[in-house]
C-alpha positions as YAML, in Angstrom:
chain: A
units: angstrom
residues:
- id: 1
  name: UNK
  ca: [-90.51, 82.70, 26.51]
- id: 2
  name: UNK
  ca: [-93.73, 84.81, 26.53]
- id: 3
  name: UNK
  ca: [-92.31, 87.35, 28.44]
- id: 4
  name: UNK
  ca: [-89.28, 87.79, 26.48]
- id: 5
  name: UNK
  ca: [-90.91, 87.82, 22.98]
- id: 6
  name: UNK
  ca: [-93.71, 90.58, 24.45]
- id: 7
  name: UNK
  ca: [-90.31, 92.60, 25.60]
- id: 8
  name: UNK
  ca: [-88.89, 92.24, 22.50]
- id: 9
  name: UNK
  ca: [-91.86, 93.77, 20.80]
- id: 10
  name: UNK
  ca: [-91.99, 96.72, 23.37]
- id: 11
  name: UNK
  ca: [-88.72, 97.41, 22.49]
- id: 12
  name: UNK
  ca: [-88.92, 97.06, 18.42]
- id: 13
  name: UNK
  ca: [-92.19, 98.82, 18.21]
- id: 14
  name: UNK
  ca: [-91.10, 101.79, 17.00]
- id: 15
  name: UNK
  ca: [-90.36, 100.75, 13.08]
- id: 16
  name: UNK
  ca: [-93.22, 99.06, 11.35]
- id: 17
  name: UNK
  ca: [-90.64, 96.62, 9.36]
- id: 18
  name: UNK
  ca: [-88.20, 95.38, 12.87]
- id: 19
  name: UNK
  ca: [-91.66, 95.10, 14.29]
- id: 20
  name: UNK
  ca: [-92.98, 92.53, 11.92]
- id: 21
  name: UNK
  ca: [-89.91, 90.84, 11.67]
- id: 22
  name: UNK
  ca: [-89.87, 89.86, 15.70]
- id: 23
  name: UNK
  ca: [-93.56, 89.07, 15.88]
- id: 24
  name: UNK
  ca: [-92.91, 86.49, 13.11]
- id: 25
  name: UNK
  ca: [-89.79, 84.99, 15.06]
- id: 26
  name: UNK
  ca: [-91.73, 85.24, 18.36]
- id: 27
  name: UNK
  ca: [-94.39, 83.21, 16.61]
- id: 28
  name: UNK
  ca: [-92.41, 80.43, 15.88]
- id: 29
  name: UNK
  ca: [-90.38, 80.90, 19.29]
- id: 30
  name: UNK
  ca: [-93.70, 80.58, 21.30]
- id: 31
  name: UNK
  ca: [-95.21, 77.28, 22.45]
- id: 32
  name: UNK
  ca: [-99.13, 76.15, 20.66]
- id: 33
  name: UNK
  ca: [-100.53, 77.09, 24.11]
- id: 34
  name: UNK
  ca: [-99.10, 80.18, 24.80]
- id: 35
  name: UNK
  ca: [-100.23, 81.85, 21.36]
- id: 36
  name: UNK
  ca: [-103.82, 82.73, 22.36]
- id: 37
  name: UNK
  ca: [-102.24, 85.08, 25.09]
- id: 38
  name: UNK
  ca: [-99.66, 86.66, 23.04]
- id: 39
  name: UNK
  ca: [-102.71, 87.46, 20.61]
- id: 40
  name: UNK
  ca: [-104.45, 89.03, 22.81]
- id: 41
  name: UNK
  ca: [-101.69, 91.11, 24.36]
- id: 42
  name: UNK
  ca: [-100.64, 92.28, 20.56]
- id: 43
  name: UNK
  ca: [-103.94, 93.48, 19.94]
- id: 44
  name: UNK
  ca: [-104.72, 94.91, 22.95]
- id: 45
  name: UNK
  ca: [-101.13, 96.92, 22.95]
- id: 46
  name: UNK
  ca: [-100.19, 97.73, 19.08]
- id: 47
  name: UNK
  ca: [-103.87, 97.35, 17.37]
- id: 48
  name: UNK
  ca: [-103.94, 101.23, 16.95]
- id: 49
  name: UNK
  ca: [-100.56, 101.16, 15.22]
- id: 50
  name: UNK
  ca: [-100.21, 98.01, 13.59]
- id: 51
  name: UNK
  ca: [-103.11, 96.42, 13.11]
- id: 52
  name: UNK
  ca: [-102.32, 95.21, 9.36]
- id: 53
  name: UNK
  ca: [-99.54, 93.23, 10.23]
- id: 54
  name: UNK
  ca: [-101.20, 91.72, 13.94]
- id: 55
  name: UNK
  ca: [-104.08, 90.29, 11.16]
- id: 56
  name: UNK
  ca: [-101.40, 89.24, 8.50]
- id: 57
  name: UNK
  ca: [-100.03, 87.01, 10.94]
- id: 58
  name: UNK
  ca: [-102.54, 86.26, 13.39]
- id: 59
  name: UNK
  ca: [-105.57, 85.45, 10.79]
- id: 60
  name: UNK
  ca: [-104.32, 81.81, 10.95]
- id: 61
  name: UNK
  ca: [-105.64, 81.63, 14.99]
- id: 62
  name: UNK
  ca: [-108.45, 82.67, 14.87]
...
């Protein structure tokens, strides 16, 4: 499922408001112990443009 929500994100990355709308679904699509990699990978790949919404929704794992 990782795999598919990262591609999902690749793909929707180009509008700030379909962006935030699939990393919240892919948050609740992912399992507990897949969420520290998918953190990392978000910040890592969209931190320069969206780095407001990555913290809106990943302040709760940190």
């Amino acid at each position: 499922m990782l795999e598919y929500v990262k591609t999902i994100l690749m793909k929707v990355s180009f509008d700030k408001k379909l962006f935030e709308k699939e990393l919240r679904k892919g948050l609740n699509l992912l399992a507990p112990s897949e969420l520290r990699e998918f953190k990392d990978w978000c910040y890592k790949t969209f931190a320069k443009i969206y780095l407001a919404v990555l913290n809106k929704y990943f302040v709760k794992l940190a």
